[in-house]
GUMI-386566 format. One record per residue (C-alpha): residue number from 1; y negated, x, z negated. Coordinates in steps of 0.05 Angstrom, whole numbers, plus 5000, padded with zeros to 4 digits. Each point is the difference from the previous one (the first is absolute). Layout:
BEGIN
 pos   py   px   pz
 NUM    Y    X    Z
...
% end
This chain:
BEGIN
 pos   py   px   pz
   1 6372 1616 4929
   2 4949 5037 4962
   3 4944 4992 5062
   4 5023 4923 5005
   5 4971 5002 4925
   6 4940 5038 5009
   7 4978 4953 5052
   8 5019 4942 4956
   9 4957 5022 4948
  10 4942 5020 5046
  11 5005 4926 5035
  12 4988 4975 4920
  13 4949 5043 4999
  14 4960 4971 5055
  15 5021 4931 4990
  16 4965 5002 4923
  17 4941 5043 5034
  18 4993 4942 5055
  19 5003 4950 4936
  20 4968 5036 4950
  21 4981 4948 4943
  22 4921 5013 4990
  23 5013 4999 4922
  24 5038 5063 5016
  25 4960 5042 4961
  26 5006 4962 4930
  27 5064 5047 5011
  28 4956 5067 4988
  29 4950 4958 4946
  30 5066 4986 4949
  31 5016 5067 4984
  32 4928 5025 4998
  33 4973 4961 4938
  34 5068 5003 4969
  35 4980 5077 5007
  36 4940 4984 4968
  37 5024 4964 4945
  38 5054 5049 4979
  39 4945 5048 5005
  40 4952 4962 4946
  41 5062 4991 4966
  42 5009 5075 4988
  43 5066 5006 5051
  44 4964 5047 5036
  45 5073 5033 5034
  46 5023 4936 5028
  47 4917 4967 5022
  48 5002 5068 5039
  49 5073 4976 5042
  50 4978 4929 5012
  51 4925 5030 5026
  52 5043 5038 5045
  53 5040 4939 5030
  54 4930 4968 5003
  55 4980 5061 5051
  56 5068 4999 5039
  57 5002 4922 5009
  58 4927 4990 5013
  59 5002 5059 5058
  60 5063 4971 5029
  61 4970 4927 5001
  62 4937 5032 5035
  63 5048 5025 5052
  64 5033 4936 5011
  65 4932 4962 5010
  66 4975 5052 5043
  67 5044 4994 5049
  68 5006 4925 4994
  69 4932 5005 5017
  70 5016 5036 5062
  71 5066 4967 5018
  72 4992 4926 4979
  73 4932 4987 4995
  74 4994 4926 5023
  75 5067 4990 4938
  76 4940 5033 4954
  77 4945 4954 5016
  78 5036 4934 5005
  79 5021 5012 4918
  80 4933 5016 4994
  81 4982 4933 5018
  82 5056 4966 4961
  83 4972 4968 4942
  84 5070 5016 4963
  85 4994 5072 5010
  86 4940 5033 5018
  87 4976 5005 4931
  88 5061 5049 4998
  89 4950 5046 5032
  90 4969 5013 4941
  91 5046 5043 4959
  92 4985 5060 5057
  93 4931 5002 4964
  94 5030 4997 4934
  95 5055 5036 5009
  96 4954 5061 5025
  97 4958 4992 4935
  98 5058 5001 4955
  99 5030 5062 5043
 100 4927 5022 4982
 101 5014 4995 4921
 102 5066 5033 5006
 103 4979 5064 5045
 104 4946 5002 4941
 105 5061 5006 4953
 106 5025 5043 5048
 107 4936 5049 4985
 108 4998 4993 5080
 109 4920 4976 4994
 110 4972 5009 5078
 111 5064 4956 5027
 112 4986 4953 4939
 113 4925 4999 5027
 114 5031 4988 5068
 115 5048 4947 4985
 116 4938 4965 4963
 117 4962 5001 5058
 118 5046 4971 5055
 119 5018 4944 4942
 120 4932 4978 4999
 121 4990 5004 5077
 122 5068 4956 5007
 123 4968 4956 4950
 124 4931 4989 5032
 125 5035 4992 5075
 126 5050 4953 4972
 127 4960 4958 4950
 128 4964 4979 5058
 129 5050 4999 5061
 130 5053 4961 4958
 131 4956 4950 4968
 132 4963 4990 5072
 133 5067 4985 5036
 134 5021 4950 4955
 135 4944 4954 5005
 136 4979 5011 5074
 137 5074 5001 5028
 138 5017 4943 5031
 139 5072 4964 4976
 140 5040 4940 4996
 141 5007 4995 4922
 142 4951 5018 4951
 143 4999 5069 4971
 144 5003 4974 4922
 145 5071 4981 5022
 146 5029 5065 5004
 147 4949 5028 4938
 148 5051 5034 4955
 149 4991 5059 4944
 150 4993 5048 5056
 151 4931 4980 5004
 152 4981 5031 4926
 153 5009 5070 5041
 154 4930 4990 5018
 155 4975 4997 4930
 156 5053 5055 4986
 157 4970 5047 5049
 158 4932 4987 4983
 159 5006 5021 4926
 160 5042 5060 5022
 161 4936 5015 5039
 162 4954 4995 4944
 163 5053 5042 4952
 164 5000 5048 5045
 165 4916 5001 5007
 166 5007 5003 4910
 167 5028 5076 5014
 168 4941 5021 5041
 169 4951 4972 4952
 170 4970 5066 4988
 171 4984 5009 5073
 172 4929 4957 4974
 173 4983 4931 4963
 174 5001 4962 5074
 175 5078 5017 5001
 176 5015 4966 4933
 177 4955 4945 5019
 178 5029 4987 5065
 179 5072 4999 4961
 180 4979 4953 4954
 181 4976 4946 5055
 182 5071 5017 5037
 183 5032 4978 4937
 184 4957 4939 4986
 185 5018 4985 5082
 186 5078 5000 4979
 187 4987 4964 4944
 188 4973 4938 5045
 189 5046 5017 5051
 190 5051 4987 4943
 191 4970 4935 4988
 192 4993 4976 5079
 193 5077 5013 5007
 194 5031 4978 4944
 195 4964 4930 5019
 196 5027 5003 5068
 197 5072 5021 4984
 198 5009 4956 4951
 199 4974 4943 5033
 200 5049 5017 5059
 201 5057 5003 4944
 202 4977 4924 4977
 203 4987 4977 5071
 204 5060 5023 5039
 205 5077 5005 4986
 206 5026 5063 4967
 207 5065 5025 5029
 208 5042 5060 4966
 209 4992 5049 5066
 210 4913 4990 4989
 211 4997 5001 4929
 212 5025 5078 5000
 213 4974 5044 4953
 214 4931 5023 5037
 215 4981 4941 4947
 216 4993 5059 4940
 217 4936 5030 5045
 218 4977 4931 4962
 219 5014 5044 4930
 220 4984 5069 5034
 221 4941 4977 5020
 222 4959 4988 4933
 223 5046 5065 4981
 224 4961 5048 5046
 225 4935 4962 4977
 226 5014 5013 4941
 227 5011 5080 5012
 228 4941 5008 5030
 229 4959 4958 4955
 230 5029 5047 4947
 231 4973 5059 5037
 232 4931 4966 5014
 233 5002 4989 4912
 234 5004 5083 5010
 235 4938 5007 5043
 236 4961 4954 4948
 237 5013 5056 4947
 238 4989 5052 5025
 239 4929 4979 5030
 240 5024 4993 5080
 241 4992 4925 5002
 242 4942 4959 4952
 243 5021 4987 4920
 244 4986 4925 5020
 245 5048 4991 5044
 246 5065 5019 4949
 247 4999 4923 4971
 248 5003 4969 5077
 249 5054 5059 5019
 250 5035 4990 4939
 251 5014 4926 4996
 252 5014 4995 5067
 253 5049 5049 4988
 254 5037 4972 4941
 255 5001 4930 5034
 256 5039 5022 5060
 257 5047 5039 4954
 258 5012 4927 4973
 259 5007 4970 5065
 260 5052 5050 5016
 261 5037 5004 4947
 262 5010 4923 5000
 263 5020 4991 5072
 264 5057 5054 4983
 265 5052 4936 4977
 266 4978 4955 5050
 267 5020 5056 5056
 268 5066 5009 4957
 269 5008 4922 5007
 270 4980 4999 5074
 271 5058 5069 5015
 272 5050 4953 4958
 273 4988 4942 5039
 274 5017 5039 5072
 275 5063 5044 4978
 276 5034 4946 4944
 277 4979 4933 5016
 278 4992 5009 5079
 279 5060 5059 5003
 280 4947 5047 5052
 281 5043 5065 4997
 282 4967 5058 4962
 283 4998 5050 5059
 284 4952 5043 5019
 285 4926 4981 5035
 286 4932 5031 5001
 287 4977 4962 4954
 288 5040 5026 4945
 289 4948 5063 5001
 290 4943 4944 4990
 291 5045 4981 4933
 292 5009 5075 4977
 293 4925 5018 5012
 294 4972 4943 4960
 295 5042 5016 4938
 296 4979 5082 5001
 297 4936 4978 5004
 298 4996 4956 4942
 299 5037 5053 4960
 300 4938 5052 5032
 301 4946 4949 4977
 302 5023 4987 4931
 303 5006 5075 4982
 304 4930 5005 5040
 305 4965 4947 4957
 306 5037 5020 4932
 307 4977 5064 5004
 308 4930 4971 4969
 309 5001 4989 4931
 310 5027 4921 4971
 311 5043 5006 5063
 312 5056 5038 4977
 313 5058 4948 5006
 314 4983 4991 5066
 315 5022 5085 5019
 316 5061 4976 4959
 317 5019 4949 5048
 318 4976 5037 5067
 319 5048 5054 4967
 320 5057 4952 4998
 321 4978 4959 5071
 322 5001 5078 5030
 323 5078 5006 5002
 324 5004 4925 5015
 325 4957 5026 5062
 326 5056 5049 5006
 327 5061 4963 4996
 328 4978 4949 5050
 329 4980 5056 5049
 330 5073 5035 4994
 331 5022 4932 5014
 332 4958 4992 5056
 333 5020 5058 5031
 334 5079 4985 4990
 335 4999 4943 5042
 336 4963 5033 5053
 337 5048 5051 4995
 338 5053 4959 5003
 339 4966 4962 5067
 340 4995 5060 5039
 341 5066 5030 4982
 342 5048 5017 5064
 343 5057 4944 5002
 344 5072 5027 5032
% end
């Protein structure tokens, strides 16, 4: 009886490595900035616990896509090429960034170095690979069809890039520089997308199994944007970046916070709208991470930003978004647990 089960659970085990979602990793980039925030928030006991989870998931899901890569490697590069999840790609790169932030936290600096460093590799090979497929790849739809918030993953992973290029500003000017024009690049990336995905939202019938809640990457995107633009504000002060460029930074900064902050109740309207008026069971899905992530980094960005003076309300609200970040993760995790839990 007891082998019959170990088998069991090992055949699950290679059934989700065979189908391993490629937004996997939003699983290890959740906890991670919730880390973060709880850390700016001063809860510097329980930042250290979720950094840790951040470590454990992110190594685990690095396993997993290892040896997908080994085992199932024609399964990899057909989502690659699917216009509904390839984008999913992206959270490896961010994910390894944010792993980056908490090993910092961690006072663990050469693997934070390290984890930088792949994230920006996975970045440049799949800002270029992903993008490439979808236009050259022939298919018998168009791609726009299947656009969905998954897509803002590439802006997410971008900024992560250029947040992670802010904490090695004082390797030389060209650093901060090159982090600044990485954040600009997000910032138009932002723009690109959200003209495409919403035009595919206008264009083409939404059904409650594709409008899942990879849609708040929509939020999370201008929330990362605003993160780093926060940290590019720091570089202007203290003399890494040109004086002249604080105005540009700034207001570019404070307008995405509006554009996040307002797309919050339409997202509320849009979650309503699949579990009340179309009944979709609340159960858990990948993209539940791609929910939690969003919300922990708003609550990081608004204690980020109001730490400048005139912003102070908005550290109050990142303080209270922070366990908002929290509870959604614990019940994030709940329903997972209660997916994967042995039946009799």
């Amino acid at each position: 009886m007891a082998q019959s089960k170990v088998n069991g659970v090992i055949q699950k085990i290679n059934y989700w490595i065979e189908h391993m979602p490629p937004a996997a990793f939003s699983a290890a980039m959740a906890p991670g900035i919730i880390g973060v925030g709880l850390a700016l928030a001063g809860f510097n006991g329980l930042s250290m616990a979720f950094c840790i989870i951040t470590t454990i998931v992110f190594v685990l899901l690095f396993i997993a896509l290892a040896l997908r890569l080994i085992r199932h490697r024609a399964l990899l590069h057909q989502d690659a090429l699917h216009p509904g999840k390839g984008f999913g790609f992206f959270t490896i790169a961010a994910a390894a960034n944010v792993l980056a932030l908490a090993l910092g936290l961690l006072n663990l600096p050469t693997p934070s170095l390290i984890a930088s460093v792949f994230g920006t590799l996975a970045w440049l090979l799949l800002t270029y690979s992903l993008p490439s497929g979808l236009v050259l790849h022939e298919r018998p739809t168009p791609a726009i069809a299947d656009a969905n918030g998954s897509w803002f993953l590439w802006v997410v992973a971008t900024q992560s890039v250029a947040g992670a290029l802010v904490h090695h500003a004082d390797r030389g000017v060209l650093v901060g520089i090159v982090a600044a024009g990485t954040w600009l690049l997000g910032c138009a990336l932002y723009l690109l997308l959200v003209t495409l995905v919403t035009l595919r939202m206008i264009r083409y019938t939404n059904q409650a199994e594709t409008l899942s809640p990879t849609y708040w990457i929509f939020m999370g995107a201008t929330a990362i944007s605003v993160l780093t633009g926060s940290q590019l504000l720091g570089l202007t002060n203290s003399g890494d970046l040109p004086m002249w460029l604080q105005p540009n930074i700034a207001f570019i900064t404070v307008s995405l916070l509006a554009i996040g902050l307002w797309l919050i109740p339409m997202l509320v309207i849009f979650g309503f709208w699949r579990h009340v008026v179309r009944r979709h069971p609340l159960v858990y899905e990948t993209g539940l991470w791609a929910l939690v992530f969003p919300i922990g980094m708003l609550a990081t960005a608004c204690m980020s930003l109001g730490s400048y003076p005139g912003f102070g309300g908005l550290f109050l609200l990142g303080e209270f978004t922070i366990w908002c970040a929290v509870a959604s993760w614990l019940g994030t995790a709940a329903l997972w647990l209660a997916k994967v839990r042995p039946t009799a």
